[in-house]
Structures are given as C-alpha cells and as structure tokens.
C-alpha positions as CSV (number, residue, x, y, z in Angstrom):
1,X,-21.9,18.7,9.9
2,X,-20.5,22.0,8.1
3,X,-21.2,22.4,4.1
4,X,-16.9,22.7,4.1
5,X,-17.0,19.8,6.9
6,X,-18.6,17.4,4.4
7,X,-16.8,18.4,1.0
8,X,-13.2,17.3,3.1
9,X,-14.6,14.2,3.5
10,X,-13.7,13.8,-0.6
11,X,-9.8,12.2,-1.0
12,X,-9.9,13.2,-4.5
13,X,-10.3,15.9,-7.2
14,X,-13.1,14.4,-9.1
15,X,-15.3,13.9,-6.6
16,X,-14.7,17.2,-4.7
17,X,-15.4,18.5,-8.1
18,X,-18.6,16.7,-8.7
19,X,-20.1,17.8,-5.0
20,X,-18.8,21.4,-5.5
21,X,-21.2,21.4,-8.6
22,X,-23.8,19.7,-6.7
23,X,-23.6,22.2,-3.7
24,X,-23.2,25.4,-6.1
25,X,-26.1,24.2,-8.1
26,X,-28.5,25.7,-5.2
27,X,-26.9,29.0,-6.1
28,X,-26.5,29.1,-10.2
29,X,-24.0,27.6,-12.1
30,X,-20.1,27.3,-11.9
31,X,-18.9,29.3,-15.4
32,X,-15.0,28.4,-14.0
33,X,-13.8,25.8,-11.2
34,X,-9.6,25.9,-10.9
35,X,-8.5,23.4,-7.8
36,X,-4.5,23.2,-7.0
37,X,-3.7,20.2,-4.8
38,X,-0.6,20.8,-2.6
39,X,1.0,19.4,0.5
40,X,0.8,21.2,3.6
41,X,2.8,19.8,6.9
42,X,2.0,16.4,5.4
43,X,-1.7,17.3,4.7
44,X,-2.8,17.0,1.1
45,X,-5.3,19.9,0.4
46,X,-7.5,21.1,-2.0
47,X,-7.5,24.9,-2.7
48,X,-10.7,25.9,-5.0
49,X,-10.8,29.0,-7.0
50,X,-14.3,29.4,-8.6
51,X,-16.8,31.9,-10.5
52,X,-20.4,31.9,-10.6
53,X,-22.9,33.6,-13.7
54,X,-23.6,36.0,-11.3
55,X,-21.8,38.0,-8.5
56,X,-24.9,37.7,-6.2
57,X,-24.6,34.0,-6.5
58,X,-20.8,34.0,-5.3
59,X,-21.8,36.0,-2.5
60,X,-24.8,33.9,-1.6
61,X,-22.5,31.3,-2.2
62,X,-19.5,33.0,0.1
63,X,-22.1,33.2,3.1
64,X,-23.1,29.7,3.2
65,X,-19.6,28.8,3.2
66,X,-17.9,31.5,5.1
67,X,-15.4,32.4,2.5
68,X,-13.7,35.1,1.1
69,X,-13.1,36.3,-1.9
70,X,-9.2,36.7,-3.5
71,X,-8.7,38.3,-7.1
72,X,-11.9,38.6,-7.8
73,X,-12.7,34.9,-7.5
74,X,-14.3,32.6,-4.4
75,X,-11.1,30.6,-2.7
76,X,-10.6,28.5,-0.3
77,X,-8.6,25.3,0.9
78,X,-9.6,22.5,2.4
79,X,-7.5,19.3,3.9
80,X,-8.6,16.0,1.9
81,X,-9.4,13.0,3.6
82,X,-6.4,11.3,1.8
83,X,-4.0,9.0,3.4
84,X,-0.4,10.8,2.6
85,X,2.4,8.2,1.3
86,X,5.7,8.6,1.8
87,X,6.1,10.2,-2.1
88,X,3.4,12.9,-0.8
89,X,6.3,15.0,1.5
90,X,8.1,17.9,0.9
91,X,6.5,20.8,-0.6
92,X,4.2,20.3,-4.0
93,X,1.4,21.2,-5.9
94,X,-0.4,20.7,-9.1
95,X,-2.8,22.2,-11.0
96,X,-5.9,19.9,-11.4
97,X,-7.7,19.5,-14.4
98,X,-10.4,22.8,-14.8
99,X,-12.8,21.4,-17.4
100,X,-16.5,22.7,-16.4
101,X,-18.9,19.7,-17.2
C-alpha cells in the first residue's frame, strides 16, 4: 500500500495529523501543518499544506509522496475514509486546527 494510500485510511483530522508527523519524522520536523477539510462530490477530503526546517526535507519529503509544491509550501488532498451524512452535502470547508505539537 501507498505512503498517501494509508494516510486516507484516517476519517479524521487528529489522526491524519498525528501520522503526518509520524511519517515526516523520517525527514525532519514539521515547523507548520495547515489541513482544510471540504466536501468534494460527497467525498470529505483532507487538503494538507505543510513546511519542513529545511527545503531539502520538503523535497525528500515531495518524492516519497509524489507531490507538488503550491506557494511555496507541500500540498495535497486526500479523500478521508469518512462516512458522509446527509449534513456533509453541498459545498463546504473549514479550516482545521494548525497547532504543531
């Protein structure tokens, strides 16, 4: 299974934060971690915005993903395993809580 296979298997914010710490800690340490959540076609997702110490650590960090980079910081979005309720359509999103821990 895929290192982005296995972080959608999270349904929530906390714990995609927690293994996006684990997984970066091969790599250095997050210094900022932003994550909206926002419906998509009735899928919740996840989109991650983070910075390492270093850029060579983003980059290594890019590769092993197969990300990209967008405003000077590594993004992506994945789909959470989250079963949508009826109150989840329409379009939406929220910024989750950023604290670094």
């Amino acid at each position: 299974m895929s290192t982005l296979a296995e972080l959608r298997q999270h349904s929530d914010v906390p714990s995609l934060k927690s293994a996006l710490h684990q997984l970066c800690s091969e790599f250095g340490r997050i210094t900022r971690l932003d994550i909206l959540t926002a419906m998509h076609e009735g899928t919740k997702q996840a989109i991650c915005f983070l910075r390492m110490e270093r850029p060579e650590q983003e980059q290594q960090l890019m590769k092993s993903l197969g990300v990209g980079r967008f405003g000077g910081e590594v993004v992506f979005v994945l789909n959470l395993n989250t079963p949508v309720t009826a109150n989840d359509f329409g379009p939406s999103s929220q910024w989750a809580d950023s604290d670094i821990y």
